[in-house]
C-alpha positions as CSV (number, residue, x, y, z in Angstrom):
1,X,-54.5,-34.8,3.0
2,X,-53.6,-32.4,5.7
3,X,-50.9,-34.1,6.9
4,X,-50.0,-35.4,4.2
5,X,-48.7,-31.6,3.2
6,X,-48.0,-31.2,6.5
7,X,-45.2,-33.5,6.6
8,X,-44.2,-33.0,3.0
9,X,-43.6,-29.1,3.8
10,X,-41.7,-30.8,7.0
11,X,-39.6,-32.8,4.7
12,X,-38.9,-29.8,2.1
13,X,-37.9,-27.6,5.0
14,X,-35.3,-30.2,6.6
15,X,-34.2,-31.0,3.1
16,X,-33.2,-27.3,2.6
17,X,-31.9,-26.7,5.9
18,X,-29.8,-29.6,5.4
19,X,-28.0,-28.2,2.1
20,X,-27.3,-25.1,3.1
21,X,-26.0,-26.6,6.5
22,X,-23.1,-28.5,3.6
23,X,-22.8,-25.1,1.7
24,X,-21.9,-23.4,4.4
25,X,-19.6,-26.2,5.7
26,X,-17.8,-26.5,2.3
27,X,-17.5,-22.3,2.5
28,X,-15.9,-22.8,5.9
29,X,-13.3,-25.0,4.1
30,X,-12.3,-22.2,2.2
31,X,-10.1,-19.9,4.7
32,X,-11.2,-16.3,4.1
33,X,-7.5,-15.0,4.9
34,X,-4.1,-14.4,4.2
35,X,-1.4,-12.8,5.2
36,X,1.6,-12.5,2.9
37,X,5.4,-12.0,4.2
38,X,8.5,-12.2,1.9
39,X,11.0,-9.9,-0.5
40,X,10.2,-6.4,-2.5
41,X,12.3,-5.7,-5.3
42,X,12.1,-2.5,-6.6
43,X,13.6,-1.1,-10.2
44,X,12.8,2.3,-11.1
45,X,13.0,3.9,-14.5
46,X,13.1,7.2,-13.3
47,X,12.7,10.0,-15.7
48,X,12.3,13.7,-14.3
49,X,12.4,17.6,-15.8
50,X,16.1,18.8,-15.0
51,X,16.0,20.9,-12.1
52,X,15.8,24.3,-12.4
53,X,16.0,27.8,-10.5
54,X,18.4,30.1,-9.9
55,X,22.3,29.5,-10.1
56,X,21.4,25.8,-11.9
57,X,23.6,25.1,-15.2
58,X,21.7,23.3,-18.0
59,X,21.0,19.6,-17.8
60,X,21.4,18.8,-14.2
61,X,18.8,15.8,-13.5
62,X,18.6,12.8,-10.5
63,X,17.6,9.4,-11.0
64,X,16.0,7.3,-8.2
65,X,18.6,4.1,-7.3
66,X,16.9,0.3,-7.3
67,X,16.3,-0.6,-3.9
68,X,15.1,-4.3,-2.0
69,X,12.6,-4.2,1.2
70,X,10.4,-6.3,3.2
71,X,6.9,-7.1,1.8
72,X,3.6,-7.6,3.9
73,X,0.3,-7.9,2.3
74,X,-2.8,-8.9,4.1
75,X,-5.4,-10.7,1.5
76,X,-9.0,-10.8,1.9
77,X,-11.0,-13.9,0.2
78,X,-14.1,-12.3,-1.9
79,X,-15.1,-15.7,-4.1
80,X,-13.4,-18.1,-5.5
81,X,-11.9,-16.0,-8.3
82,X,-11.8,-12.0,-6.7
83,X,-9.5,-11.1,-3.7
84,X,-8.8,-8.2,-2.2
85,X,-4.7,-7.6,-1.4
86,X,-3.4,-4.9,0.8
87,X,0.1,-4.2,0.6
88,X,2.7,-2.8,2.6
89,X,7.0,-3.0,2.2
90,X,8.8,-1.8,4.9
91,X,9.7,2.0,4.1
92,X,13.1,1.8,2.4
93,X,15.7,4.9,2.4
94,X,15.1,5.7,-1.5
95,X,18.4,7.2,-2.6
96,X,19.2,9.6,-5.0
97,X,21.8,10.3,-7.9
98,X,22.8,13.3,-9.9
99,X,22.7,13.0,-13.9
100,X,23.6,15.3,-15.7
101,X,27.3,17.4,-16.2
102,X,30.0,15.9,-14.4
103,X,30.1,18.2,-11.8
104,X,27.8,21.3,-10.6
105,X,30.3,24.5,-10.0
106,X,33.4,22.4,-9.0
107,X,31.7,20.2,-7.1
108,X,31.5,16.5,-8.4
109,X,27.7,15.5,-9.5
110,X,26.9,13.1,-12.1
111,X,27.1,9.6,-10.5
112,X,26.8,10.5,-6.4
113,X,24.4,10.4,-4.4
114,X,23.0,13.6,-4.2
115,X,20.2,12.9,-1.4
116,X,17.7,10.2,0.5
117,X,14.2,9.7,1.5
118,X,12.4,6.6,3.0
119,X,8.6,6.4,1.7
120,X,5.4,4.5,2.6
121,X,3.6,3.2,0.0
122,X,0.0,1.2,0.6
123,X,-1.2,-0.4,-2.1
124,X,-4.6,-1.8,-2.4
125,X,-5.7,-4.6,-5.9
126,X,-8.4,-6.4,-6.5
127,X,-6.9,-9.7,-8.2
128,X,-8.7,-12.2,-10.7
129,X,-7.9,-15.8,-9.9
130,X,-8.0,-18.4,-12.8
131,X,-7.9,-22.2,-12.6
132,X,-10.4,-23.8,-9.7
133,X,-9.5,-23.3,-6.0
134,X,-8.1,-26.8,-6.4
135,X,-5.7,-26.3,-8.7
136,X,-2.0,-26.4,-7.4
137,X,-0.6,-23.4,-9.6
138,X,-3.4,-20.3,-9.6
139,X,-2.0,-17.1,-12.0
140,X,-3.7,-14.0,-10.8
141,X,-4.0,-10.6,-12.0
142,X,-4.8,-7.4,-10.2
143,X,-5.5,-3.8,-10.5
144,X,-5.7,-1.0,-7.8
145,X,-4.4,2.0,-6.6
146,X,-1.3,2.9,-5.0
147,X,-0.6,5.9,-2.1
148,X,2.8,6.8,-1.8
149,X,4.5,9.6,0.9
150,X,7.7,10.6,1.6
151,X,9.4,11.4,4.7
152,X,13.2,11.6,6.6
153,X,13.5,13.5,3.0
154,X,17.0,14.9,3.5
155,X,20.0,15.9,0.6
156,X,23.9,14.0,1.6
157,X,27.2,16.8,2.1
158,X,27.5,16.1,-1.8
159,X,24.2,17.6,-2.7
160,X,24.6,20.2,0.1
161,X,27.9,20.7,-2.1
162,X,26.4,21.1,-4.9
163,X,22.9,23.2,-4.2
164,X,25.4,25.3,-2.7
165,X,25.0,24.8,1.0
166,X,21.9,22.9,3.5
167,X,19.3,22.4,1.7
168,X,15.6,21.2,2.7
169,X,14.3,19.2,0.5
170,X,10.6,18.9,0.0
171,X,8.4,16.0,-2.2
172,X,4.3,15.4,-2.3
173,X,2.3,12.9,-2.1
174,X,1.3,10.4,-5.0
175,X,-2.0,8.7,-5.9
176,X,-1.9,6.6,-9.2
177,X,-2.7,3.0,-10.9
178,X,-1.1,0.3,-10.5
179,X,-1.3,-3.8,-12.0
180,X,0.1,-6.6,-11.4
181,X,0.5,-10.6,-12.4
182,X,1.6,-13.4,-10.5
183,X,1.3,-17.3,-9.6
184,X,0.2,-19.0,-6.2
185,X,1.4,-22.1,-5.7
186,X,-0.2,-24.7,-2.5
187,X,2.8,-25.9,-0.9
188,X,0.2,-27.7,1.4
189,X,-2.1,-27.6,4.3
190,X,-2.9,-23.8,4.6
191,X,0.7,-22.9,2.8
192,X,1.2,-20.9,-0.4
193,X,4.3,-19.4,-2.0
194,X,3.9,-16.3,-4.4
195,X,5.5,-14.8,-6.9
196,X,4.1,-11.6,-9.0
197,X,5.8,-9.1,-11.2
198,X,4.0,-5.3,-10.8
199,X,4.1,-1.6,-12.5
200,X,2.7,1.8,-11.1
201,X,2.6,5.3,-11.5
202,X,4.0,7.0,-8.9
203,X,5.0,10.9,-9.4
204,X,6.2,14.0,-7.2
205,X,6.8,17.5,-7.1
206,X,10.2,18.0,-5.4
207,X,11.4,21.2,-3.8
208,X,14.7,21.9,-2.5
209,X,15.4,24.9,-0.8
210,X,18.6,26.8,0.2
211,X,18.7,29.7,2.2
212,X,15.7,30.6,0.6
213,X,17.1,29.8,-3.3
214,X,14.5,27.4,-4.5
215,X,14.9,24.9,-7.2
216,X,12.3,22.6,-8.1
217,X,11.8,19.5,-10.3
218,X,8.8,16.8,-10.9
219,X,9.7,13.3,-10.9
220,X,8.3,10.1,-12.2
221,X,9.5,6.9,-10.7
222,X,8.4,4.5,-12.8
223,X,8.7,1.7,-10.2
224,X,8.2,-2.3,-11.4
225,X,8.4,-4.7,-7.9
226,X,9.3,-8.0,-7.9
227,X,7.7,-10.2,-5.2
228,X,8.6,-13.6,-3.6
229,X,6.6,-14.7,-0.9
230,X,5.4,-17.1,1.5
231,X,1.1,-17.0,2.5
232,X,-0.7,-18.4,5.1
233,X,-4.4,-18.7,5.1
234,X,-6.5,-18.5,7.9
């Protein structure tokens, strides 16, 4: 009877060792990463309090221009339906226009650009997968938070013109929400092409400073990204 359970407990044991030997080889199937490459499309709906301080006439405002960059994400597998995306564009130079009056003084200022900063912006999501890891077509959806910083922050000779000689401009950080939807399609073998449509909140204060006349502002960007690209998982 002894060996009996002896070689029954044998049995159980190889029997066990023998499925999680296929789990793990089905897991390994399943690359665990991805890195992204492709286009960032960015259009802002910019809306800001008109700038104010000393020597500024009523209604003078900016708005951010749309811009395109170069997107890298790195993606990190969690399950079958949860990954973790890191993003990245390549820091654009964001300019600026003046809205408002026609001109500031005598100085033309609605319409030109006024001033430019180039800005890194990390973004980390958590995305929800649907369909099976099978499926051709996979829509996702993802929330996280963004980080945005500004640098190279630095008014053109028309907004030197119109805040009434060099000026240094000054903008904070940003830390908000941000979502996003999209579809991954298999092009094949390890190969996927993405598309996703995004919106987040990203908000400064900005400071511009003359010779020690100061006028400040706060902006909201409003910025929604289009992204197309190309995945390889690894």
């Amino acid at each position: 009877m002894t060996k009996i359970r002896f070689s029954a407990l044998h049995i159980a044991i190889a029997a066990l060792t023998t499925m999680l030997g296929c789990a793990s080889a089905l897991a390994d199937d399943v690359p665990s990463n991805s890195a992204r490459l492709g286009s960032y499309t960015v259009f802002y709906h910019t809306s800001a309090d008109n700038i104010s301080g000393p020597y500024v006439p009523p209604g003078v405002n900016i708005k951010a221009e749309n811009l395109e960059t170069l997107y890298a994400a790195y993606v990190r597998r969690l399950s079958s339906r949860f990954d973790l995306e890191l993003t990245l564009g390549y820091p654009p130079l964001q300019k600026a226009k003046g809205a408002g009056p026609a001109t500031v003084g005598s100085v033309p200022y609605n319409g030109q650009v006024v001033s430019g900063a180039r800005w890194i912006a990390p973004t980390l999501l958590l995305d929800y997968k649907f369909l099976s890891e099978n499926s051709k077509l996979r829509p996702y959806i993802g929330v996280g938070v963004n980080y945005t910083t500004f640098y190279d922050r630095a008014p053109t000779a028309a907004g030197n013109a119109a805040f009434g000689g060099p000026t240094k401009i000054s903008m904070t950080a940003s830390v908000g929400p941000t979502a996003t939807a999209g579809l991954a399609y298999h092009v094949g073998g390890n190969w996927w092409v993405y598309g996703s449509y995004s919106v987040a909140q990203v908000k400064t204060d900005l400071s511009a400073d003359t010779a020690g006349v100061v006028r400040t502002t706060r902006i909201s960007f409003g910025p929604q990204t289009l992204v197309i690209a190309a995945g390889y998982s690894f």
